[in-house]
C-alpha positions in Angstrom: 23.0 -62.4 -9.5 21.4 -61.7 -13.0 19.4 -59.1 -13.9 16.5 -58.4 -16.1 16.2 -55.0 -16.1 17.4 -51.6 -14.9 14.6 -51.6 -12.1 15.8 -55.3 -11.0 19.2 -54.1 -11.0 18.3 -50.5 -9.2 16.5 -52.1 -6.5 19.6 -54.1 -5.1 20.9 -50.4 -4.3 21.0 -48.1 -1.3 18.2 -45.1 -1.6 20.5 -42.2 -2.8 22.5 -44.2 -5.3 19.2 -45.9 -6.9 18.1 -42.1 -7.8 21.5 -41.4 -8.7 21.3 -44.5 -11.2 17.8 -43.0 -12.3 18.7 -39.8 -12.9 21.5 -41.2 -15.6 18.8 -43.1 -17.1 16.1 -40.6 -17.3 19.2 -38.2 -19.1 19.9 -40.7 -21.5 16.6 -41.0 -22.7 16.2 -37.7 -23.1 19.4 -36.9 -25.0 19.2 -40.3 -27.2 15.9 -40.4 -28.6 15.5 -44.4 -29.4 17.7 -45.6 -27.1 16.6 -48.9 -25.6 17.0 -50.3 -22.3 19.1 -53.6 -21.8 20.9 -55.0 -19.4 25.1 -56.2 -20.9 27.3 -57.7 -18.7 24.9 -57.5 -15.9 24.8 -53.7 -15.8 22.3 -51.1 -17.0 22.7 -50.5 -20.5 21.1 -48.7 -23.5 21.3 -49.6 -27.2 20.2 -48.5 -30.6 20.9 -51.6 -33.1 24.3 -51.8 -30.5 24.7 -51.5 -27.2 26.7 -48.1 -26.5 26.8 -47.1 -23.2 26.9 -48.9 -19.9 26.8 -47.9 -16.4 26.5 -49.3 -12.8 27.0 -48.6 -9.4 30.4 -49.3 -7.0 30.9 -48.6 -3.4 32.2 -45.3 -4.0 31.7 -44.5 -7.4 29.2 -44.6 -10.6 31.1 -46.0 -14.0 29.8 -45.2 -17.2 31.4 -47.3 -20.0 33.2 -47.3 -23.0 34.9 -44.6 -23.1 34.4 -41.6 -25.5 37.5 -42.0 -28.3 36.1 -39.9 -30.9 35.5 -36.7 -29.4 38.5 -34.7 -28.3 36.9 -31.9 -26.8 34.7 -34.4 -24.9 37.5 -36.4 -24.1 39.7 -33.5 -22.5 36.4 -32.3 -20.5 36.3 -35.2 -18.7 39.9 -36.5 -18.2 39.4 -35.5 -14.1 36.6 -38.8 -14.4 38.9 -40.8 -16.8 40.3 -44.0 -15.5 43.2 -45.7 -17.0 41.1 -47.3 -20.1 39.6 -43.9 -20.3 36.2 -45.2 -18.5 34.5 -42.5 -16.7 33.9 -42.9 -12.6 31.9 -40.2 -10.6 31.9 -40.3 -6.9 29.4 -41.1 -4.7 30.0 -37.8 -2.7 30.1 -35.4 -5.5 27.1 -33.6 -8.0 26.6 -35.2 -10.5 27.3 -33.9 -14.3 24.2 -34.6 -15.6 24.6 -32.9 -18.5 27.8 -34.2 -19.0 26.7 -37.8 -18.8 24.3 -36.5 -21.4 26.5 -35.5 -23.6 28.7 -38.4 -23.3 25.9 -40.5 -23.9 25.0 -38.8 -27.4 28.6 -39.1 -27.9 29.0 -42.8 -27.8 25.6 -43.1 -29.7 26.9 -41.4 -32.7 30.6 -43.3 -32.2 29.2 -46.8 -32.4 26.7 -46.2 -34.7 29.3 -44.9 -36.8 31.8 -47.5 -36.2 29.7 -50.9 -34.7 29.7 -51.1 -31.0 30.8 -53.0 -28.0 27.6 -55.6 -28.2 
């Protein structure tokens, strides 16, 4: 399936995760001013110049990609979401950090505008 937008891709989901996804969008707005929607590798993504963060829904999880390398406070605070390539997953059936996601999200805008980005 190919998507051409966040809504597109948001309406293929249940309810409760579609507002989940929302929620993640409506925060990175907020905490990136600029940021544009896209969709990269047929996920939600935002982008200012380069794409810089990514995120999509899973049976029992929401990833948010790439990782954070260049913050090591940011990094330590969220090692209990850290997968093996330091990709973050939150489950379905906890809160979720909002304003952690925020912050990860300004993160990654600053790292790949400093260093060029994944797209």
């Amino acid at each position: 399936m190919t998507f051409e937008s966040h809504e597109a891709y948001f309406a293929t989901l249940a309810p409760a995760v579609r507002e989940r996804l929302e929620c993640i969008q409506q925060t990175v707005e907020r905490r990136v001013p600029g940021a544009q929607r896209c969709i990269s590798y047929q996920m939600p993504a935002f982008r200012q110049r380069r794409v810089f963060f990514f995120f999509a829904a899973f049976k029992k999880h929401i990833g948010v990609y790439p990782p954070v390398t260049s913050d090591a406070a940011l990094i330590a605070e969220t090692a209990r979401y850290r997968g093996p390539k330091g990709n973050l997953s939150f489950p379905l059936n906890e809160a979720l950090p909002l304003d952690l996601i925020g912050r990860v999200a300004e993160a990654l805008a600053a790292q790949y505008a400093a260093q060029g980005g994944p797209g």
